[in-house]
C-alpha positions as CSV (number, residue, x, y, z in Angstrom):
1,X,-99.9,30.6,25.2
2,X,-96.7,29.6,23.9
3,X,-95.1,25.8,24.4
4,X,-92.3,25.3,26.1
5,X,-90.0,23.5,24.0
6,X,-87.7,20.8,25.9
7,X,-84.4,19.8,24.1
8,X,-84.0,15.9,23.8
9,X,-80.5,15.9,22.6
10,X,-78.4,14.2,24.9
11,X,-75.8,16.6,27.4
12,X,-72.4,16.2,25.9
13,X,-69.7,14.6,28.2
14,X,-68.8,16.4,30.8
15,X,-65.3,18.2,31.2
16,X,-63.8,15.8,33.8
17,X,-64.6,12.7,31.7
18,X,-62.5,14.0,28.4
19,X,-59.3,11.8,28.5
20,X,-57.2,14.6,27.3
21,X,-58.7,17.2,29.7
22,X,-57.7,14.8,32.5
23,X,-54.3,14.4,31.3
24,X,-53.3,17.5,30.8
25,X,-54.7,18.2,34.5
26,X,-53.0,15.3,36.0
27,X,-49.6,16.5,34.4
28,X,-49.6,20.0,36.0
29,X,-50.8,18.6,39.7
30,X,-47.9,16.5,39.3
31,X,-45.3,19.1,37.9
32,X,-46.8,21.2,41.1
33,X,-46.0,18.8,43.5
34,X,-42.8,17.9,42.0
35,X,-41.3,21.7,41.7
36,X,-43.2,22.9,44.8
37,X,-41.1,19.7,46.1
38,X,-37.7,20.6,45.1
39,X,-38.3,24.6,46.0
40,X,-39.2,22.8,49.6
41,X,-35.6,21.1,49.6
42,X,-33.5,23.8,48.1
43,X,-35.1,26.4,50.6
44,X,-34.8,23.7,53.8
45,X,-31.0,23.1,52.6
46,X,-30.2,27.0,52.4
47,X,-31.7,27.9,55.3
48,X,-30.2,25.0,57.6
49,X,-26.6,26.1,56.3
50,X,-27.1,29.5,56.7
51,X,-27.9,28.5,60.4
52,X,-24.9,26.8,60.6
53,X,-22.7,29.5,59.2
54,X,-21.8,27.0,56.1
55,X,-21.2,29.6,52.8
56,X,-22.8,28.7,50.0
57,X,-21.9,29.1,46.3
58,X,-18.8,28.7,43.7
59,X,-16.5,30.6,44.7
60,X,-14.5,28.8,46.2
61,X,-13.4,26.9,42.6
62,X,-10.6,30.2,42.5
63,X,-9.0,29.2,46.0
64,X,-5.7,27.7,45.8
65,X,-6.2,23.7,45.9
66,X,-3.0,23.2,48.2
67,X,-2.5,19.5,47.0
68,X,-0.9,17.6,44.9
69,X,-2.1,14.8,42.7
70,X,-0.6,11.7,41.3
71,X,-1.4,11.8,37.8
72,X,-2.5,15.1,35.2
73,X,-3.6,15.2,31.9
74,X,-3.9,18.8,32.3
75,X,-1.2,21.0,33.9
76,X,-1.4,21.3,37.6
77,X,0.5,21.8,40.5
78,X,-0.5,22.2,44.6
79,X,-0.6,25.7,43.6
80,X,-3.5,25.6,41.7
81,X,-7.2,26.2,42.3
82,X,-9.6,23.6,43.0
83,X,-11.4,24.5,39.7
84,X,-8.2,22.8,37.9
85,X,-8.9,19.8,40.4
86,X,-11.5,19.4,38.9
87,X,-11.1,19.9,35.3
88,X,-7.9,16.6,36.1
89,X,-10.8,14.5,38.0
90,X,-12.6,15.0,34.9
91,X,-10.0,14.1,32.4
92,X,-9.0,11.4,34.5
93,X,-12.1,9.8,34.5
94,X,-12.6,10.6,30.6
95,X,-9.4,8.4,29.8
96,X,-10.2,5.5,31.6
97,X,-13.6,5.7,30.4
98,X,-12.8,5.6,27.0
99,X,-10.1,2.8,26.8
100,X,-12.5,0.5,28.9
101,X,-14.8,1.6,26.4
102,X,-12.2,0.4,23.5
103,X,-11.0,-3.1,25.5
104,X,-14.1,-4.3,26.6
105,X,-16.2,-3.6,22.7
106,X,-12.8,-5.8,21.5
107,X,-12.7,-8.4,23.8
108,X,-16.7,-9.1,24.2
109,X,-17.1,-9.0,20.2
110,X,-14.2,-11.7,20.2
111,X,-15.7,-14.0,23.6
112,X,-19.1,-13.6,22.2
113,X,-18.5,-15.0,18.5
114,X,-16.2,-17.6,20.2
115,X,-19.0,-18.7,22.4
116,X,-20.5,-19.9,19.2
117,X,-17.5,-21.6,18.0
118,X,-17.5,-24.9,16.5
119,X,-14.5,-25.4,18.6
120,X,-15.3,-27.3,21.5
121,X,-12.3,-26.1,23.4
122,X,-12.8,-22.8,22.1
123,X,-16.3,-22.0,23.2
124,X,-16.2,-24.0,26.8
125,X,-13.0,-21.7,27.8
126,X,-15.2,-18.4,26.9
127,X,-18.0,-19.7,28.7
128,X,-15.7,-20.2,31.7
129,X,-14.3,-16.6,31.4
130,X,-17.7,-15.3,31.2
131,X,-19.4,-16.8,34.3
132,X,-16.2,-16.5,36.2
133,X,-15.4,-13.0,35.5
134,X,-19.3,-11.6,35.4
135,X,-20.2,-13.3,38.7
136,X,-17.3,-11.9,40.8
137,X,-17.9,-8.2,42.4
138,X,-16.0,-5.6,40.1
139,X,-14.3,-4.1,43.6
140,X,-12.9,-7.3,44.8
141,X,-11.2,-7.6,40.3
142,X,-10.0,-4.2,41.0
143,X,-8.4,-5.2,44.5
144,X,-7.1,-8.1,42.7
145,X,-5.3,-6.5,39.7
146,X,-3.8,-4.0,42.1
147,X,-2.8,-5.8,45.4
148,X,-2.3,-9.4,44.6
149,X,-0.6,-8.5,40.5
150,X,0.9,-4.5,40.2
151,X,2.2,-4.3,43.9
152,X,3.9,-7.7,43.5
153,X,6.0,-6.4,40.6
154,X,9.7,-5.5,41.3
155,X,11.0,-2.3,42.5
156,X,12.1,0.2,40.0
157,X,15.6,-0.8,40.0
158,X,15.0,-4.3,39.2
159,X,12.1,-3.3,36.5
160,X,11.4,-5.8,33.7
161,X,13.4,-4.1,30.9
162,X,12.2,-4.2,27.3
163,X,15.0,-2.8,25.1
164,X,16.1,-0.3,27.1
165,X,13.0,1.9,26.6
166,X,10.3,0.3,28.3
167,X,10.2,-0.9,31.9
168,X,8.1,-2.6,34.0
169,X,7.7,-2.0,37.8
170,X,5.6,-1.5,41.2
171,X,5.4,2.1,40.5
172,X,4.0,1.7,36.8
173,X,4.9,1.2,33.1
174,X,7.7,3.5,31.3
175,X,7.5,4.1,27.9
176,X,9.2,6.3,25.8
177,X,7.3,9.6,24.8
178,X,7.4,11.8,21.5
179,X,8.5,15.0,21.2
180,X,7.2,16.9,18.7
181,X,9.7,19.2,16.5
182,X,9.6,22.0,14.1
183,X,7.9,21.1,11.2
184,X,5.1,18.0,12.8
185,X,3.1,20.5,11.1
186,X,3.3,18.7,8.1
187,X,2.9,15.3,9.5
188,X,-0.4,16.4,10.9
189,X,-1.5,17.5,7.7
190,X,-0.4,14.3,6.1
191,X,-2.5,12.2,8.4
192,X,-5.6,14.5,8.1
193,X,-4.7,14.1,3.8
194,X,-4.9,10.6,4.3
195,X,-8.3,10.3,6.4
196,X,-9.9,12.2,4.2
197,X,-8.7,10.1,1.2
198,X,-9.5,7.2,2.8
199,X,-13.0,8.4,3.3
200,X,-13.4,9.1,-0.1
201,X,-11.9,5.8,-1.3
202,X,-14.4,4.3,0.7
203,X,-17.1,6.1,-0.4
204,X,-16.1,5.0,-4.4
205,X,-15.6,2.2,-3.9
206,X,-19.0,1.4,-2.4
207,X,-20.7,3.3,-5.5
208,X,-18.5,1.4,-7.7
209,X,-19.5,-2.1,-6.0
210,X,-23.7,-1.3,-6.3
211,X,-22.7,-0.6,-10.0
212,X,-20.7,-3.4,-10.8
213,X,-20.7,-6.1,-8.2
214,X,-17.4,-5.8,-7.9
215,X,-15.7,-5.5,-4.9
216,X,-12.3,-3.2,-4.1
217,X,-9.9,-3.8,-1.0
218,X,-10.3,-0.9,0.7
219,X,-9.5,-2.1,4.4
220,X,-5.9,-2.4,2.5
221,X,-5.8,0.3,0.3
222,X,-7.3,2.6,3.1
223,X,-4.6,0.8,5.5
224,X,-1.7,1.6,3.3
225,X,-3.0,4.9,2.5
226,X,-3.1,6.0,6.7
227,X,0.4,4.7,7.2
228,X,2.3,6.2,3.7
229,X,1.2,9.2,3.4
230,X,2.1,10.4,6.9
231,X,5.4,8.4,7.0
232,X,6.0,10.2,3.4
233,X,5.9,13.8,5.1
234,X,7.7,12.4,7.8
235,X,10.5,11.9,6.0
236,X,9.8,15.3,3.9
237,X,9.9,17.4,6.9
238,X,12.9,16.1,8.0
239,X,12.1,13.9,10.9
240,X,11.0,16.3,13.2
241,X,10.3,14.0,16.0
242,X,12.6,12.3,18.8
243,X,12.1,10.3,22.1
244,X,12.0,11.1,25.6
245,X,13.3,7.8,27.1
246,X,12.8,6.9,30.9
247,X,16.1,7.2,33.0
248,X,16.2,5.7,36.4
249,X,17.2,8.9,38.5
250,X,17.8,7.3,42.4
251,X,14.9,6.1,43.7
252,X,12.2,5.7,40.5
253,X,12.3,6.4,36.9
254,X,11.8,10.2,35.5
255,X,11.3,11.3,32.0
256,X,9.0,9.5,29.4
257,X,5.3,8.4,29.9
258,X,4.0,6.8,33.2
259,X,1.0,4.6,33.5
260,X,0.7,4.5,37.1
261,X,-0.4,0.8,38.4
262,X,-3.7,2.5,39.6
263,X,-4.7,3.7,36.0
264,X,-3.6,-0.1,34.6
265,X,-6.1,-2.1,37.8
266,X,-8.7,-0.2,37.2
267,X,-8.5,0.1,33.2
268,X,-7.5,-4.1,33.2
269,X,-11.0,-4.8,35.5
270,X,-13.1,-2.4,34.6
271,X,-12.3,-4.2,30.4
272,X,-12.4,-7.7,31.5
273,X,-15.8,-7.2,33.5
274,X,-17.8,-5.1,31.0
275,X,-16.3,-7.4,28.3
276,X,-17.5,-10.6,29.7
277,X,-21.2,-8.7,29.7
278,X,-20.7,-7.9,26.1
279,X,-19.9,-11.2,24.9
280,X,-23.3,-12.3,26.0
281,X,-25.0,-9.7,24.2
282,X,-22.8,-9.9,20.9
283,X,-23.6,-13.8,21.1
284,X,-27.7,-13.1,21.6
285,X,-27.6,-11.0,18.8
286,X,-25.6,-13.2,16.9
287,X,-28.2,-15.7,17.7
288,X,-31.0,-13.2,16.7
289,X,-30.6,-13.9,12.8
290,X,-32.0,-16.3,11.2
291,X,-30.3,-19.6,9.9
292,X,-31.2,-19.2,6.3
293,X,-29.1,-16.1,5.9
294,X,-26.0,-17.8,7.3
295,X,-27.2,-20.6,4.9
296,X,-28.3,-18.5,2.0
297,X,-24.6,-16.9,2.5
298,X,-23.0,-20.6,2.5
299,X,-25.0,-21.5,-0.2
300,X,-23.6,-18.7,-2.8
301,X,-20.2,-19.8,-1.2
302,X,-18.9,-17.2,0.9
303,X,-16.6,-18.6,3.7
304,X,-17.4,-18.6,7.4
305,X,-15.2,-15.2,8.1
306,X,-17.3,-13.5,5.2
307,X,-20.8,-14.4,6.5
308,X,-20.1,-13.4,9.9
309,X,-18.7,-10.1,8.7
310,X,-20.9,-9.0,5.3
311,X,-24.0,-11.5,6.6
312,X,-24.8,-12.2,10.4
313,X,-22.8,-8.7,12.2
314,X,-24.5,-5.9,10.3
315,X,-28.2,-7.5,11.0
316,X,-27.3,-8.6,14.9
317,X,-25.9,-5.1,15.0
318,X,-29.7,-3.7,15.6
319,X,-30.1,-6.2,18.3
320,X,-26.9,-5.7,20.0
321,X,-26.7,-1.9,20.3
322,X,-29.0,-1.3,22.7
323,X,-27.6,-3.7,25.4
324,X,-24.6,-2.2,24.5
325,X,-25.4,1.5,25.1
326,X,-26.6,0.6,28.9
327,X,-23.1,-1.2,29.5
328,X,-21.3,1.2,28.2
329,X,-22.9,3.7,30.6
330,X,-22.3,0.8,33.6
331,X,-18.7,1.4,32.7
332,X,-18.2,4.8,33.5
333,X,-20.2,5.0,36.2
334,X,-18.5,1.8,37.7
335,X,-15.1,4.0,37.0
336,X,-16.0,5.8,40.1
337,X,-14.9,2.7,42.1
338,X,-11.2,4.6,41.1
339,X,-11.3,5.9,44.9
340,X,-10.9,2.4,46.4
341,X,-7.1,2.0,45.1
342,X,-6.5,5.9,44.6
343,X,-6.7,6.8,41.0
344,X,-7.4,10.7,40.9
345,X,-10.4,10.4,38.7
346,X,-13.3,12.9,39.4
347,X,-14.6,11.4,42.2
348,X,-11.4,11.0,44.4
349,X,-10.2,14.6,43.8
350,X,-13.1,16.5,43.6
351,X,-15.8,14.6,45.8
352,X,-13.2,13.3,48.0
353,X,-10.3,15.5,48.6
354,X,-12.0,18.8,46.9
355,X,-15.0,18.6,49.2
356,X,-13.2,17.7,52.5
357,X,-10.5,20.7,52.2
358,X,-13.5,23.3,51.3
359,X,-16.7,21.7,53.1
360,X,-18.9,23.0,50.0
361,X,-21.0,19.4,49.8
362,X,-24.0,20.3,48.3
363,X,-22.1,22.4,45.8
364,X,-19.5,19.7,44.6
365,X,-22.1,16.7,44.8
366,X,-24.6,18.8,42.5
367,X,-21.2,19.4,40.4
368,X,-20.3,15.9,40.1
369,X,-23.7,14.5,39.6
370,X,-24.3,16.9,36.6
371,X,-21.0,15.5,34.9
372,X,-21.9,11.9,34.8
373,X,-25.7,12.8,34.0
374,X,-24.1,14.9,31.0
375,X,-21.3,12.0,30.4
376,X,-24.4,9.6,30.2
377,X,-27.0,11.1,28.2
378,X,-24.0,11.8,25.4
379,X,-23.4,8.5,25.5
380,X,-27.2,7.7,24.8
381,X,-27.3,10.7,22.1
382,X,-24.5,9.8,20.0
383,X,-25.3,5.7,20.4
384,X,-29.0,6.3,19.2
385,X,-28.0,8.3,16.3
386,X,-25.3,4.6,15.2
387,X,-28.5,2.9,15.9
388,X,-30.6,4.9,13.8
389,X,-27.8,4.6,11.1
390,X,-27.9,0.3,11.1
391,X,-31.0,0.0,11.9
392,X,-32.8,-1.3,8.9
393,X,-34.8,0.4,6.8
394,X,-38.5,0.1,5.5
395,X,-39.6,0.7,2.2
């Protein structure tokens, strides 16, 4: 008779115990429920406005918008098609965007280094701006700035005049506005000629510094450079530019560039609220490096101006980026608050008036909230890849 032989090795581990079996089974249940989820929606949304008789889709972005609109960076008129409304919400909302952007990185950089002043006076005033400003509702600074400020100013024919080109009044801010001639061409081409010299000045002269030590003025250089060369083919061309200055014409000013008081409220709040947010992170990161590079840096006898710049910025830089990116995305989404004083931005003219003329909701919503998901996530893209580019580097 043969033996039966009897295997004493112990049973591996069984399927459901192997972490990475369980993960990957976890991940598709959930991706299951999540699409079988949003099929559930999608299909419960259709059907309910088919019901109702409610037409779905995009075409109505070709039918003729029927309203007019305040202010347009694009072309448009009432006889226009609601896709154009919403290609001037966009722009709208791009331009206030990016100047809040600009004023509020200027004014936080400046309140957060003078919260660290040695200046008594100095750093208890931007301490005062910062709680005051960052601790009152961003609607009730936008009602401020255009209520209780703007709609207090005089009427347009008793505008505050600035040398007979700029004027001041309830209905905005006049300047006077280029014109571009025959032959701009060339300025153009001058300005690009100089940013690319200036580019390569800048890259010499930071090979020539690791060389040598030596250090070249190239903010001045680079400066004088962007202002000469342009101006020189200015003058070549023939000065082919002149001015469209504001007229009063009856009741309001025509001609020239208008900043309508809802673009200044909004841009004015939207700056001094994400600036005083800023200042606080500038000053943490500030804080973030240690003493004995400020005092290495006083120690080889560079003055204050020159630490903070060469020194104590380009390290808090790694620490203040971050912060930075998630209020610059608080920004433009907070631009959205344009509606309550009637700046045209994408949310008034497309959400608001767009989807009450047509009735499409579910179409302009979805519209809208792809643009600021897309206006977002750029945002994050393009401030990772600065991030990556300061942060500092292991050997």
């Amino acid at each position: 008779m043969k033996k039966q032989t009897i295997d004493s090795r112990p049973a591996g581990p069984k399927p459901w115990y192997d972490p990475r079996i369980r993960s990957i089974f976890f991940q598709i249940v959930t991706l299951s429920i999540v699409f079988w989820a949003g099929w559930t929606l999608i299909d419960n949304t259709l059907s309910n406005m088919q019901s109702r008789g409610i037409s779905t889709g995009f075409g109505f972005l070709d039918e003729t918008a029927g309203f007019g609109i305040i202010m347009s960076l694009v072309p448009y008129d009432a006889t226009m098609s609601y896709g154009r409304t919403f290609w001037v919400g966009l722009t709208n909302t791009l331009l206030v965007s990016a100047m809040g952007v600009v004023a509020a990185t200027i004014l936080g950089f400046i309140l957060g280094v003078a919260r660290l002043s040695s200046n008594w006076l100095v750093a208890k005033v931007a301490l005062v701006y910062i709680e005051v400003i960052r601790n009152i509702p961003l609607l009730l600074q936008i009602f401020f700035w255009y209520f209780a400020v703007l709609s207090n100013l005089p009427s347009p024919r008793q505008s505050v005049e600035v040398g007979n080109a700029l004027f001041l009044n309830n209905r905005g801010l006049y300047l006077p506005e280029p014109v571009a001639q025959d032959g701009f061409g060339l300025v153009w081409g001058g300005l690009v000629a100089a940013i690319i010299a200036v580019v390569a000045l800048r890259i010499w002269a930071k090979k020539r510094q690791l060389a040598t030590g030596q250090i070249f003025p190239t903010f001045k250089v680079g400066v004088a450079v962007l202002l000469l060369l342009p101006a020189l083919a200015y003058l070549v061309a023939g000065q082919p530019l002149t001015w469209d200055v504001p007229a009063l014409k009856g009741f309001n000013f025509g001609g020239g560039i208008t900043i309508i008081p809802e673009l200044a409220a909004l841009w004015i709040a939207l700056s001094l609220y994400t600036a005083s947010f800023i200042a606080e992170i500038v000053r943490s990161g500030i804080l973030s490096v240690s003493k004995g590079q400020t005092e290495a840096s006083k120690a080889l006898g560079l003055p204050n101006s020159l630490t903070l710049r060469l020194v104590v910025i380009p390290q808090a830089m790694r620490v203040i980026i971050p912060p930075l990116t998630s209020q610059y995305l608080n920004l433009v989404k907070n631009s959205s608050l344009a509606t309550a004083i009637g700046y045209p931005d994408l949310v008034a003219v497309f959400m608001g008036t767009t989807l009450n003329q047509t009735g499409q909701a579910v179409e302009v919503v979805a519209i809208t909230m792809a643009v600021y998901l897309t206006i977002s996530l750029l945002i994050s893209l393009f401030m990772n890849i600065y991030n990556r580019a300061v942060a500092i580097k292991e050997r």
